[in-house]
MARROFI-115942 format. One record per residue: x, y, z of N, C-alpha, C, O, CB in turn; residue in three letters. Coordinates in steps of 0.05 Angstrom, whole numbers, plus 5000, padded with zeros to 4 digits. Glycine has a CB too. Layout:
BEGIN
XYZXYZXYZXYZXYZALA
...
END
This chain:
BEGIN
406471964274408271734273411171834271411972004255407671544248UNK
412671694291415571754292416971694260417271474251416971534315UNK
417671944247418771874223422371784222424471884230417972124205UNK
421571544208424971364215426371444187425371374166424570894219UNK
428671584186429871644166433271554167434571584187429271924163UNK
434171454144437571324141437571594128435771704115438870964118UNK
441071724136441871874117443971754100445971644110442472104127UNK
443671784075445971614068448271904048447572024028444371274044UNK
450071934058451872094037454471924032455971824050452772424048UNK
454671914012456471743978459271863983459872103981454971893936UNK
460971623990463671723986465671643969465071423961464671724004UNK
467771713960469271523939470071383945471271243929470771563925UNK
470171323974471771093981469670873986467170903987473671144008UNK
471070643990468770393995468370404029470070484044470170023983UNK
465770324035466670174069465469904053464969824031464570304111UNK
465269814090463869484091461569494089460269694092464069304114UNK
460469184080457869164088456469084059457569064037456869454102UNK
453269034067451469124045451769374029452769394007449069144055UNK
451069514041450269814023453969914013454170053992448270144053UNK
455769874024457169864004458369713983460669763976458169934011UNK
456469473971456769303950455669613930456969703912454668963952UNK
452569733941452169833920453370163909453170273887449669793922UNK
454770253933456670493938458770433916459470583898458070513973UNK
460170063920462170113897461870053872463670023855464070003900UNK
458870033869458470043846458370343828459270403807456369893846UNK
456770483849455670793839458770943842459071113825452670973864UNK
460870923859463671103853464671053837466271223827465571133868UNK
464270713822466670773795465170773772466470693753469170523789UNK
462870833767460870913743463271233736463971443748456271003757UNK
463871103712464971303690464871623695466471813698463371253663UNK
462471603692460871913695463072083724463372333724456471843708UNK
463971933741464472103780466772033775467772043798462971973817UNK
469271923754471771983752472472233760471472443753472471943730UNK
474772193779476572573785473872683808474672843825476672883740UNK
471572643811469272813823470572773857472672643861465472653817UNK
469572883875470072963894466372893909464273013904471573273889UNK
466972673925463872503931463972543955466072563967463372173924UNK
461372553969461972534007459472324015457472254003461372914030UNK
460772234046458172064056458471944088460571884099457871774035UNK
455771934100454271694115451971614121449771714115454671694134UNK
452471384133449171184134448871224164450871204178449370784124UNK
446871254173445871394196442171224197440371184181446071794188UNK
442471174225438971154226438471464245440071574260437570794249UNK
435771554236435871814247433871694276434371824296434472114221UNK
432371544279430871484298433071444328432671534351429271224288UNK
434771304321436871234342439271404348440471414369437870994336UNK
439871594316442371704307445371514310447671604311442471964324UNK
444571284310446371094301447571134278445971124260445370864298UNK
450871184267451771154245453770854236455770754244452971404243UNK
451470774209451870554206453770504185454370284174449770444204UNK
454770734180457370654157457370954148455571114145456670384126UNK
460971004144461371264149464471154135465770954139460771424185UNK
464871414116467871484106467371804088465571934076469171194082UNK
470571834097470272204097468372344101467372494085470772324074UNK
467772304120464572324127463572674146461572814149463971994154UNK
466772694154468073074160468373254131467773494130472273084175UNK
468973144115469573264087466873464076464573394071469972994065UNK
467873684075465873914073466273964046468474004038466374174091UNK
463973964029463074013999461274283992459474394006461273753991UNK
461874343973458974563970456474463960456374323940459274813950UNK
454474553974452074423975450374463947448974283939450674533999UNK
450674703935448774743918445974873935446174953958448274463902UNK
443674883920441574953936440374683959438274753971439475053914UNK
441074453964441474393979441674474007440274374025442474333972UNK
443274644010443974804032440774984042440475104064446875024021UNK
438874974022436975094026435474964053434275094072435575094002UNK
435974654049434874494081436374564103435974424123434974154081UNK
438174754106438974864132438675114130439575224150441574794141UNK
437875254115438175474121434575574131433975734148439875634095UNK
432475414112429975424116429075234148426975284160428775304086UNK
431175004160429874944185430875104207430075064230430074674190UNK
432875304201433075634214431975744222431475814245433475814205UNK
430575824187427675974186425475884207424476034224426375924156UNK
424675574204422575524219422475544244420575594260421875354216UNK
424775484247426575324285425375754288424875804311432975154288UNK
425175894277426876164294424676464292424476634310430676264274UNK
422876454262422276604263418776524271417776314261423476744242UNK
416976724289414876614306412876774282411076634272414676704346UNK
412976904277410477054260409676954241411077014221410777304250UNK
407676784235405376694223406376814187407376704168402076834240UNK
405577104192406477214169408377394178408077604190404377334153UNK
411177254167413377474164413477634156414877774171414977464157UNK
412477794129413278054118410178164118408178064128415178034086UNK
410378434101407578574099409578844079411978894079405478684140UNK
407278974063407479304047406279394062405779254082406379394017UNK
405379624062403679804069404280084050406380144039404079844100UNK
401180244052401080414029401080604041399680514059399180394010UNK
401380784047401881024064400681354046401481394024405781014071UNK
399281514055398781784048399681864069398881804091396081874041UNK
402582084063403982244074403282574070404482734055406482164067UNK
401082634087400782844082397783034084396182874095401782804060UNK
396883194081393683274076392283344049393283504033393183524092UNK
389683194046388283204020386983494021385283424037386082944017UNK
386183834016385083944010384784033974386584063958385684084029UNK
382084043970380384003948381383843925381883923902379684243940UNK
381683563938382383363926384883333912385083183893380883323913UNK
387183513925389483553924391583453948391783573969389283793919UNK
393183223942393783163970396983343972398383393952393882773978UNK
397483393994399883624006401483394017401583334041398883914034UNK
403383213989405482974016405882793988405982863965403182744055UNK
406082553997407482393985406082043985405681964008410182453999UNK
405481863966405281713975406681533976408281513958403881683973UNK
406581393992408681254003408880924005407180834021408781364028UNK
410280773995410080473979412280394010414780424009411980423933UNK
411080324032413280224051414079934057412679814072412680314076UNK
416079814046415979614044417879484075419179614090416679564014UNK
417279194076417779034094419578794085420178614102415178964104UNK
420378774063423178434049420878294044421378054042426178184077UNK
417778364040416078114029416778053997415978213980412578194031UNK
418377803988418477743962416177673947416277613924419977563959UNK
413777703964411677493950409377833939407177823926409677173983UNK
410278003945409078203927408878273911410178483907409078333927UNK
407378183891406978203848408877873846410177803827409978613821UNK
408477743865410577563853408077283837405677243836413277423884UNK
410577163828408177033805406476803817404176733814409776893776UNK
408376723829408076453849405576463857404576243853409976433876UNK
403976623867402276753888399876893873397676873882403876963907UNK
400477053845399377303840400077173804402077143791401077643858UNK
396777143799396277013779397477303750398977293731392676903783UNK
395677513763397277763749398477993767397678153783395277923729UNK
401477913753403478063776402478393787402978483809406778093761UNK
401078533765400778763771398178893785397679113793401278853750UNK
396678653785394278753795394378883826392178973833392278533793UNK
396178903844395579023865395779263860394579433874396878953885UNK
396979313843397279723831394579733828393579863847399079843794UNK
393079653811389879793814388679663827386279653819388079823791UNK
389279483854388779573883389379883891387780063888390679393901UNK
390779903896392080143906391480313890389880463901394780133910UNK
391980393867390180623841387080723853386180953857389180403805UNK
386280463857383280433860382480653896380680813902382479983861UNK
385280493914384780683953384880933942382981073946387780663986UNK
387081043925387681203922385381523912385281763916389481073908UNK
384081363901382581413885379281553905378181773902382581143867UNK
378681343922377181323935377881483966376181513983376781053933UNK
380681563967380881703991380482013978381382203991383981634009UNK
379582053958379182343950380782553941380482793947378382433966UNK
383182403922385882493914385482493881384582303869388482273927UNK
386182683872386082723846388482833829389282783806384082863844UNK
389483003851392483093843394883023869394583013894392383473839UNK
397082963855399282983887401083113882402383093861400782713899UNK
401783353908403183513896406083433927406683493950401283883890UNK
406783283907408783123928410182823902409582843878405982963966UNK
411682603910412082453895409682173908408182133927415382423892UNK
410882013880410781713889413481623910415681693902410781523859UNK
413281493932416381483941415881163950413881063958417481743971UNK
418581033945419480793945420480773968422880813967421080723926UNK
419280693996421380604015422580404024421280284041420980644030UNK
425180284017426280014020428280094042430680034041427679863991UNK
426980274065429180264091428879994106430779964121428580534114UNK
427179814107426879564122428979464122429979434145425179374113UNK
430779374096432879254092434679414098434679644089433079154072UNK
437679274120439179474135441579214125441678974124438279574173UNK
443579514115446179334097445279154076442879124073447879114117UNK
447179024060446878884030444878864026442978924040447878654024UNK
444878784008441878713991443578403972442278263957440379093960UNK
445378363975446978193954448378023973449578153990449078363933UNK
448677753977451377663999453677763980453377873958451777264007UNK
455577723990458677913975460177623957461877633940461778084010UNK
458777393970459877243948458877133922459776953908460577063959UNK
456377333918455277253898456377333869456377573864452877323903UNK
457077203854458777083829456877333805454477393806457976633822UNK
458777433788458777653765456677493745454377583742462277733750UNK
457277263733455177103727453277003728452076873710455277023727UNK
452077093762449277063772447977223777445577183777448876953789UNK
448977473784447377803799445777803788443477783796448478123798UNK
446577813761443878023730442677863729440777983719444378113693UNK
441777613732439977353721437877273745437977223769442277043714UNK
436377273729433677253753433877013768431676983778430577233739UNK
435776793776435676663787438476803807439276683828435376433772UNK
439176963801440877113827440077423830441577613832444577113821UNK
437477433831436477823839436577863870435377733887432477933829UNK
437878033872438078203903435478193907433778163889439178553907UNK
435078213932433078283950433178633952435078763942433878133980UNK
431378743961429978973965429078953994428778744005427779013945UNK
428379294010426879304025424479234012423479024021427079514036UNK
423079353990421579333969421779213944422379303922421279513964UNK
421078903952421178733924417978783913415878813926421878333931UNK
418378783886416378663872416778533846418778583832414478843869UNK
414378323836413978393812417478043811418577993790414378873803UNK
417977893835419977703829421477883834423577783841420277543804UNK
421778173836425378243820425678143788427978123779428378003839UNK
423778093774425378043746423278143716420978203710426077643746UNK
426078093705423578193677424577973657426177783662424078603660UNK
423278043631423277833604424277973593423778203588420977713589UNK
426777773582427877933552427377703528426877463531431978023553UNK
427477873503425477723485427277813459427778053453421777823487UNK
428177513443429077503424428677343404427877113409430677513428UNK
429177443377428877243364432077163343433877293332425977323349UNK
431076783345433976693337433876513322434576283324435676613355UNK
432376693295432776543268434276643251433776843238430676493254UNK
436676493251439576583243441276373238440176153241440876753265UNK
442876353233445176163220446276183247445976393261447376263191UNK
448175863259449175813276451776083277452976133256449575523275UNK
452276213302455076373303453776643296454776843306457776263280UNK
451876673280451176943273448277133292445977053293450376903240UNK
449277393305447477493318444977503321443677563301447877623316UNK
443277453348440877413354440377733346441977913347440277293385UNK
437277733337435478003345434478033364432477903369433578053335UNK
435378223384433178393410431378473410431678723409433378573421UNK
428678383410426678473401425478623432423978813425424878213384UNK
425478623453425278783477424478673499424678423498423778983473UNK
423678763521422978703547420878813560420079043554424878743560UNK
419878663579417178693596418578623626420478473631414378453586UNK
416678783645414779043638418279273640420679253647411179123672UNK
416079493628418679693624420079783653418879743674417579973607UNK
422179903651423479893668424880153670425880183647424579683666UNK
425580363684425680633678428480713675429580813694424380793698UNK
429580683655432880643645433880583650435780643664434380713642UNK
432880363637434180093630435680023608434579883591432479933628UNK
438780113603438679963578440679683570442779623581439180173558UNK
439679583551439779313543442779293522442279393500436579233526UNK
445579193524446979123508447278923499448578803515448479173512UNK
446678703471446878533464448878413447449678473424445178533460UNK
449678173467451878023446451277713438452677523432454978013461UNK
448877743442448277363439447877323416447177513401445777203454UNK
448177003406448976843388447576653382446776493400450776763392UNK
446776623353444776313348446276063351448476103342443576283316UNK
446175803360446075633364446175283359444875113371445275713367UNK
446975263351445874843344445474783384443974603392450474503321UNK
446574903395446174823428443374743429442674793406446675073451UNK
440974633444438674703447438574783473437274623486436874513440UNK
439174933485438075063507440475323516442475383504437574813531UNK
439375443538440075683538443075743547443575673570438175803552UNK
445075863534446575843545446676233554448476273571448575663529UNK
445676403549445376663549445876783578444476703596442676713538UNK
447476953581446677123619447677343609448877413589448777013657UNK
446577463630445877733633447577933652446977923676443177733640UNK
449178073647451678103670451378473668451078623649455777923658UNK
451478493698451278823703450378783736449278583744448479023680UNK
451078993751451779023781448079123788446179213776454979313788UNK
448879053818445479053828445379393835447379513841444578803862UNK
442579533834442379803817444079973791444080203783442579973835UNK
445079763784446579933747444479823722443779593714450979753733UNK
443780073717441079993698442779953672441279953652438180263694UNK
444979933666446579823644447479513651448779393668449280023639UNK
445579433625445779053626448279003597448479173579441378843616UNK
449378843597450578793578449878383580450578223597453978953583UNK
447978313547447778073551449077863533448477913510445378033553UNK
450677653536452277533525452577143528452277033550454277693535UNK
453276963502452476723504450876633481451076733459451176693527UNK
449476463486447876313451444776243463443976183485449875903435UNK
443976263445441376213450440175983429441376033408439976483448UNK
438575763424438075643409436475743390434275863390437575463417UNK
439075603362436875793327434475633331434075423342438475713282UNK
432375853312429875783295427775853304425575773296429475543290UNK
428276053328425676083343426176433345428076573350425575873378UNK
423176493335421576763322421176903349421177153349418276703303UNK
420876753375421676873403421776713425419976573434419877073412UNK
423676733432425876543452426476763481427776973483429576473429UNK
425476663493425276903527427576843542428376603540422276843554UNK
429077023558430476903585429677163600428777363589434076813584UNK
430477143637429877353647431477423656432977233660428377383659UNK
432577683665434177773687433077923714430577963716435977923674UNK
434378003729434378163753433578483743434778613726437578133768UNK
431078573759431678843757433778983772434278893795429578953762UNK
434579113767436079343785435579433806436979393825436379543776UNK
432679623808432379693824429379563839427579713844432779943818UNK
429279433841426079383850423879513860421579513852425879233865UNK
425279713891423879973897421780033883419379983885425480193894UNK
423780233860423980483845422480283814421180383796427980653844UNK
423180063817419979953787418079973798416280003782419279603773UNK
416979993836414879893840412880203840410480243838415179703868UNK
415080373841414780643851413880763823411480843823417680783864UNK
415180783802414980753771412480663765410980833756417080563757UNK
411380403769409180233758406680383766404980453749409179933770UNK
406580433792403680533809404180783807401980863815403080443842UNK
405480993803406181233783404381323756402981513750409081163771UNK
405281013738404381013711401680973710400181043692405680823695UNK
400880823733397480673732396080873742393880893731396680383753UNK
396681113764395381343767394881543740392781643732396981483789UNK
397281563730397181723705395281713685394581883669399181703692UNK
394381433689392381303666390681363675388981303659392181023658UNK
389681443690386381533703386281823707384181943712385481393736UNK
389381983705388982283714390182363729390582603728386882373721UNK
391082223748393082283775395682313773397382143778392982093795UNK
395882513765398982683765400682693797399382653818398283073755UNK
403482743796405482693814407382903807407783013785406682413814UNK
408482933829411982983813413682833798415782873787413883043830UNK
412082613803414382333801414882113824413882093847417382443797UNK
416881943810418481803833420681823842422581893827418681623831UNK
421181763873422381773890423581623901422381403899421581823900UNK
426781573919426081373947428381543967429881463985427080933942UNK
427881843955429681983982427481973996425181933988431282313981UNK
428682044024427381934050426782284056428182394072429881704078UNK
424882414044424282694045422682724069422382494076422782784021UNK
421582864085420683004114418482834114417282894093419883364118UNK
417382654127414082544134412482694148412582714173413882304150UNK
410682824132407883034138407382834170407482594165404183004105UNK
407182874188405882904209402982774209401982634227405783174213UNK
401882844185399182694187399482454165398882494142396282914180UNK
400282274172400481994156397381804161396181724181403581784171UNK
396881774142394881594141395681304131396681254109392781714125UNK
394981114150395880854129393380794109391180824119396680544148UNK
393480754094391580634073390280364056388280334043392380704060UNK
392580194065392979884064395579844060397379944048391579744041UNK
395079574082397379364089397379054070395878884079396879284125UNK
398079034060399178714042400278554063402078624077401878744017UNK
399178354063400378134086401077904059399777844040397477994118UNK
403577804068404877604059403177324063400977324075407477604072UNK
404277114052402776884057404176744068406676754066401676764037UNK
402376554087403176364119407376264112408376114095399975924121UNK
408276394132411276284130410675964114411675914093412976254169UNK
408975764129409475594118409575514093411175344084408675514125UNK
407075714073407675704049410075764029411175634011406375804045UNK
410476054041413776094027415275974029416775954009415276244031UNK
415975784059418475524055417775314040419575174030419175354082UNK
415375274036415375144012416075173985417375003972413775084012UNK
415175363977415775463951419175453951420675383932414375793947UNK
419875523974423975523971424175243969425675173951426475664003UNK
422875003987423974783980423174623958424574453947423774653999UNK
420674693950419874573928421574693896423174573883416574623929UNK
420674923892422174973866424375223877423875443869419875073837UNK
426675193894428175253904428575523891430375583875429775073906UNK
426275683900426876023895428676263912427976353933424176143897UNK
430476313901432976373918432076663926432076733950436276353901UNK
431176843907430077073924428877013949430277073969428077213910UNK
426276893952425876783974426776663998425676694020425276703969UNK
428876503993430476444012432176704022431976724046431976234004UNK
433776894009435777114009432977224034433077184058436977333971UNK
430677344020428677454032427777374060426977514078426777434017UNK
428277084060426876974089430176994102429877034126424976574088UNK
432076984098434177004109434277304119433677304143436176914093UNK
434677514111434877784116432377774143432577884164434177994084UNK
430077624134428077634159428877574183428977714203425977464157UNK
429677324178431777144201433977374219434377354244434376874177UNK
434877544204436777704220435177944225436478144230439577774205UNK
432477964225431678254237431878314262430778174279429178334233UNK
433378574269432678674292431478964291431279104271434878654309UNK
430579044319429679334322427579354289427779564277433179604325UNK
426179184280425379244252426179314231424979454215424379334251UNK
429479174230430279194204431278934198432278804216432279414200UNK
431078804168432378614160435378734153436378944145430878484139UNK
436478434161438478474159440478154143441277974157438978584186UNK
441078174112441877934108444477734127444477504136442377984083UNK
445977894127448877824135447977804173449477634182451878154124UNK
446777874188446577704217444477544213443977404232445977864245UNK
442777514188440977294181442476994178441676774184439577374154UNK
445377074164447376814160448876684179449676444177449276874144UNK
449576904207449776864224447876744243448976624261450576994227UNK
445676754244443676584254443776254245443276054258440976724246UNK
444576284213443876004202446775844218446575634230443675974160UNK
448475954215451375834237450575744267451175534278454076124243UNK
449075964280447575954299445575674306445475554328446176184294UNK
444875654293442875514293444375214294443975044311440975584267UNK
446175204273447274924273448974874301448774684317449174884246UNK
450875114302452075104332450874984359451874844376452475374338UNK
447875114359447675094385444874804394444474724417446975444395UNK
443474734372441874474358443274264347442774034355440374554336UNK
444674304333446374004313448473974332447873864353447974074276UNK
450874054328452674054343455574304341456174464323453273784340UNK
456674254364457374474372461274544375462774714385455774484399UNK
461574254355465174254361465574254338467874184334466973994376UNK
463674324308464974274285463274554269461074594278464373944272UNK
464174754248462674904239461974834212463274674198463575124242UNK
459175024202459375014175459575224163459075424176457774894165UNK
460175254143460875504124459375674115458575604092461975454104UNK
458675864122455876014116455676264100456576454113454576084140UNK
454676314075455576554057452776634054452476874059457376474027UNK
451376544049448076564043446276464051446576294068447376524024UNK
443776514042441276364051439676114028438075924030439276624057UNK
441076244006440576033983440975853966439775733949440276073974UNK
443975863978446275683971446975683945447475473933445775413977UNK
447075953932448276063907451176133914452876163896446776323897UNK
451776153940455076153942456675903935455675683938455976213971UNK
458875933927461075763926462775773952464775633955462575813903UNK
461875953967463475933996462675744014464275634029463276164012UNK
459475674015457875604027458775224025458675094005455175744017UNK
459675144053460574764048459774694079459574854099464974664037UNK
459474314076458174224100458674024087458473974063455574294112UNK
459573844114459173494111456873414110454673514111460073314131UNK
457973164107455672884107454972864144452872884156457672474091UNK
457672824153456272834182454273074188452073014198458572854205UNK
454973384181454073594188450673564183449073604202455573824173UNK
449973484157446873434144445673194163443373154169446873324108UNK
447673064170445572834197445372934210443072954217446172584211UNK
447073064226445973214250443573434250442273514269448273354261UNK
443373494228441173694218438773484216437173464234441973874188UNK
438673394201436273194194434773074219432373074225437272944176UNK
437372944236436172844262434873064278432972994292438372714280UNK
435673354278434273484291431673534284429773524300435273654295UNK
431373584257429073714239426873424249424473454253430073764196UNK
428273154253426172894259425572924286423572794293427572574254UNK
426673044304425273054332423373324340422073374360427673044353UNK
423873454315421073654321419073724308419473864288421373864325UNK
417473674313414673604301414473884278413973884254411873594328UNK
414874084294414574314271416074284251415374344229415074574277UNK
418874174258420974274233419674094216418574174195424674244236UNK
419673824223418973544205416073664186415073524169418073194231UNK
415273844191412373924182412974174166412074234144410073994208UNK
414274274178414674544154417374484137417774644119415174894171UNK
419374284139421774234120421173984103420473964079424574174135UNK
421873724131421973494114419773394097420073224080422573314128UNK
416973554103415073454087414073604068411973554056413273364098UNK
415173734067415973974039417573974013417574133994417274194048UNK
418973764018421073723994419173603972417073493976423773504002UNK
420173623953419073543924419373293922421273203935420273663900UNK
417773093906417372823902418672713884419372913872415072773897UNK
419972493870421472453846419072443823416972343830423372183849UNK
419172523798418172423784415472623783414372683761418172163790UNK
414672713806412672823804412073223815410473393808411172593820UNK
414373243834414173553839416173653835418273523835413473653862UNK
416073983831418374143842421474093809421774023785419373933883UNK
423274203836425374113814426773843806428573823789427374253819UNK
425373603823425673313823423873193806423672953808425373193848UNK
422373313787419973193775421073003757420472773752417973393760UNK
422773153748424172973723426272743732427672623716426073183701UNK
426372693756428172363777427072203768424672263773428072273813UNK
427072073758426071733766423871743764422471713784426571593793UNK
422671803739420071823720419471483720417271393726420871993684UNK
420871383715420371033720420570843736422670793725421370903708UNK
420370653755420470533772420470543791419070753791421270483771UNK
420670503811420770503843420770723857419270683877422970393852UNK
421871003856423871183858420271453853419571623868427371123827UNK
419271393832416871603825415371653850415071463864414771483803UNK
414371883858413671893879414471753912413471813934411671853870UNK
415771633908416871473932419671723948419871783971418571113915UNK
421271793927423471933936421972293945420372433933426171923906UNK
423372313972421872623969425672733974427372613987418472734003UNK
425773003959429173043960429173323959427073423954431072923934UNK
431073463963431873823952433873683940434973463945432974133977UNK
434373893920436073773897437774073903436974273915434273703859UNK
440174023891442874323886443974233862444874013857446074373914UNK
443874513841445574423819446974653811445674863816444074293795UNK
448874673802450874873788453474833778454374633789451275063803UNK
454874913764456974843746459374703769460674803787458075143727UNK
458974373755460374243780460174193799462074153814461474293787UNK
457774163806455774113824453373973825452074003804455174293827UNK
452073803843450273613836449873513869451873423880451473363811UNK
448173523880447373443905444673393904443273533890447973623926UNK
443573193918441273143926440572943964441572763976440572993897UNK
438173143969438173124002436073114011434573304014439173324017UNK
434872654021432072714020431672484038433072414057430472733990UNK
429472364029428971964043427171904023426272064007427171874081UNK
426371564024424671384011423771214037424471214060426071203986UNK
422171084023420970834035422770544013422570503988416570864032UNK
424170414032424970134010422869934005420469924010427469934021UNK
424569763993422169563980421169464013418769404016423769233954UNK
422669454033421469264053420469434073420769384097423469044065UNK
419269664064417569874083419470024101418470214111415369714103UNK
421969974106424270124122424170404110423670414086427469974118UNK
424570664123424470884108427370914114428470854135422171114116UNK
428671044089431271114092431371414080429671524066433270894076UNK
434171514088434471794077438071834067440171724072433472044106UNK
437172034052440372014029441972334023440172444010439271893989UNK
443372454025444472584015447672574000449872524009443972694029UNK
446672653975448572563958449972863945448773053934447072363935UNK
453272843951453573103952456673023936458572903946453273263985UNK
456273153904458773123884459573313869458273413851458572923865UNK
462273403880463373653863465073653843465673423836464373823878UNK
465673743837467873763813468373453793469973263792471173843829UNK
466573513784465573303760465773353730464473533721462673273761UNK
467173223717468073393687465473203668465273303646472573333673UNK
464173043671461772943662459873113655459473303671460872783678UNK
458073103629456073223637453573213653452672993657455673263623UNK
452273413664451473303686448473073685448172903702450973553703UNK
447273093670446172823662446772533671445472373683446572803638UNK
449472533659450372203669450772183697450571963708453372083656UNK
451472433715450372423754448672383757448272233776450272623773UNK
446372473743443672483757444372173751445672053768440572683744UNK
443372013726442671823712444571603732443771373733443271873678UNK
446971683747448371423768447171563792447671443812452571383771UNK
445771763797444371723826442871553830442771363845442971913835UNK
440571713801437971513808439071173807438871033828435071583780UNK
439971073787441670833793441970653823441170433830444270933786UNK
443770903838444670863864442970833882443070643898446071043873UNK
440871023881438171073898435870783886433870733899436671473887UNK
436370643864433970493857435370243880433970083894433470413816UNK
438170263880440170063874438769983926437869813941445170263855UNK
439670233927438870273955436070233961435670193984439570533964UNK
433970253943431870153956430969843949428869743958429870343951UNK
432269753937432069333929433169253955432269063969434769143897UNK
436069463964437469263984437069284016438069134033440469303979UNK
434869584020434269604039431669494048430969524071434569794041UNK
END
């Protein structure tokens, strides 16, 4: 069935009509004083726009931006399964002594030890402990070696913010991710408000690593804590409040090196059975001639991972499927991955207006696009059966999935709204459709920046706006 979608994006100004009786209601709600709002009403079946102001006005999306950068992904990359590891013996086994190196070759798969996927992150090590074991190796007189040559240039977009690197919701990518990219730090913060948390430590270990602490107990209830230090500097310095009274209170950050933990981990798990090394590695030392592969890890169906980015909007993942997006000659590459996502809009949406492209996960603040720009996207993603199958019907539900669970827990709006949500300091977007009360399916993106409100009272005049849009449609 031809899916019929309105886009609607919110502007501060009024137009005519129905739907802006209820537009001027939702711009002068208290809460979007001073904010910076964008919008149009669009049928996507016809691409008729049925009411439109500042409707060129380019905003930053938030993760939002994730619905263009993931119908990229789909529109572009053909392989079933994008990424793969592979375990490699570099070298010859005589009397159960191997002469080489083994070798961890990775491919930008994020979904390796990752949690999403892998009930216990570590169990593919005694996979691999176990080949290891069984190919007739008892000693290696060579290292463990980490290869993250897949990934060619950054590992970081360059606009990613000092505030986000260290924090597991902004970890570089790797040729060789595992394990998320992240670890747990673990404190406890039973203490008088203003007076220093205890560091009680972190999982899993991490091979010097160390931890500086400046955080603070609380009356806040929730986390205000980050974690700040550059991607491979195993010096973290962590700072902010954490809420008193609790004997252990977790947040995570970014590892450093991802490689070289994965290289470290399956190191340590040999050791435990007897299998000595030199160690670990990720210089790119001479490859023995006689390479044996040993096992390959295949990622899970592209389609799944775009989901996981649209549903609970995992930015490694996206960074990861982006770097994919730009591979050539078999290397990822993030930065012509971003150029593809420009690409993509250029030469599909349209082709006389640009959008601003910094990343794949829309953790930049560089990263902006209209209300017109997201219709033209949407209408495309509705005329092709794949995209509409691997994007639009992937978004999270209100009330019930993802990072929208908590929308419109009551009325109309519960399960009815499917949306990608973007949030960050000053920031608040949401980009999706419903069905109205009179069976018409409509679609909305709501895109508000610089808001001195807290962000609660946005959400609380969206859903409003959005209940308000499905009575009148």
């Amino acid at each position: 069935m031809q899916l019929k979608i309105l886009l609607i994006a919110i502007t501060l100004s009024v137009s005519s009509g129905l739907f802006s009786q209820t537009l001027s209601s939702f711009v002068n709600e208290p809460a979007l004083k001073g904010a910076s709002t964008s919008a149009v009403v669009f049928d996507l079946v016809t691409d008729e726009t049925l009411e439109s102001h500042n409707k060129d006005l380019k905003l930053c999306p938030a993760s939002t931006w994730k619905v263009v950068s993931m119908s990229t992904v789909a529109e572009s990359v053909e392989n079933l399964n994008p990424f793969k590891t592979e375990l490699i013996i570099s070298g010859k086994i005589q009397d159960g002594v191997l002469k080489g190196n083994i070798v961890i070759k990775g491919h930008g798969d994020p979904t390796l030890g990752s949690a999403v996927f892998n009930e216990n992150q570590m169990q593919i090590l005694d996979r691999w402990t176990g080949l290891i074991q069984e190919a007739g190796i008892e000693k290696i007189d060579g290292h463990i070696m980490a290869d993250e040559t897949w990934l060619d240039g950054e590992s970081l977009p360059r606009t990613r913010i000092w505030e986000d690197m260290a924090n597991y919701y902004g970890a570089h990518i790797s040729g060789l991710n595992f394990h998320d990219n992240t670890y747990k730090v673990e404190f406890n913060t039973r203490m008088g408000a203003g007076e220093k948390v205890k560091l009680l430590g972190y999982s899993p270990e991490i091979p010097g690593l160390e931890l500086i602490n400046y955080v603070k107990a609380s009356t806040i209830r929730y986390d205000r804590a980050f974690i700040f230090g550059s991607p491979l500097s195993s010096k973290r310095t962590i700072r902010g409040t954490l809420p008193m009274g609790y004997d252990s209170y977790e947040i995570k950050g970014s590892i450093p090196d991802p490689a070289l933990f994965c290289a470290f981990h399956l190191n340590k798990k040999l050791e435990e059975i007897g299998i000595y090394s030199r160690g670990i590695t990720k210089e790119q030392e001479d490859i023995a001639a006689s390479n044996r592969l040993l096992d390959v890890i295949y990622a899970p169906a592209l389609e799944k991972i775009i989901e996981e980015v649209l549903t609970e909007s995992d930015n490694l993942y996206a960074e990861a499927l982006t770097a994919r997006l730009g591979q050539s000659e078999g290397k990822g590459n993030l930065e012509q991955g971003v150029r593809r996502i420009q690409e993509f809009y250029s030469d599909h949406c349209d082709s006389r207006s640009q959008i601003h492209a910094f990343d794949g996960s829309g953790l930049s603040r560089f990263n902006a696009i209209s209300s017109q720009q997201f219709q033209y996207i949407l209408s495309y993603c509705n005329r092709s059966e794949k995209l509409k199958r691997m994007v639009l019907t992937k978004l999270p539900r209100f009330g019930e999935s993802g990072t929208v669970k908590n929308m419109g827990k009551q009325g109309p709006l519960k399960g009815n709204v499917a949306a990608k949500s973007g949030s960050m300091t000053g920031v608040l977007a949401y980009v999706g459709y419903l069905t109205a009360a009179s069976g018409r399916q409509l679609g909305f993106a709501i895109l508000v920046n610089n808001f001195e409100q807290p962000t609660y009272q946005i959400r609380q005049a969206i859903v409003k706006q959005l209940t308000a849009v499905y009575k009148n449609y």
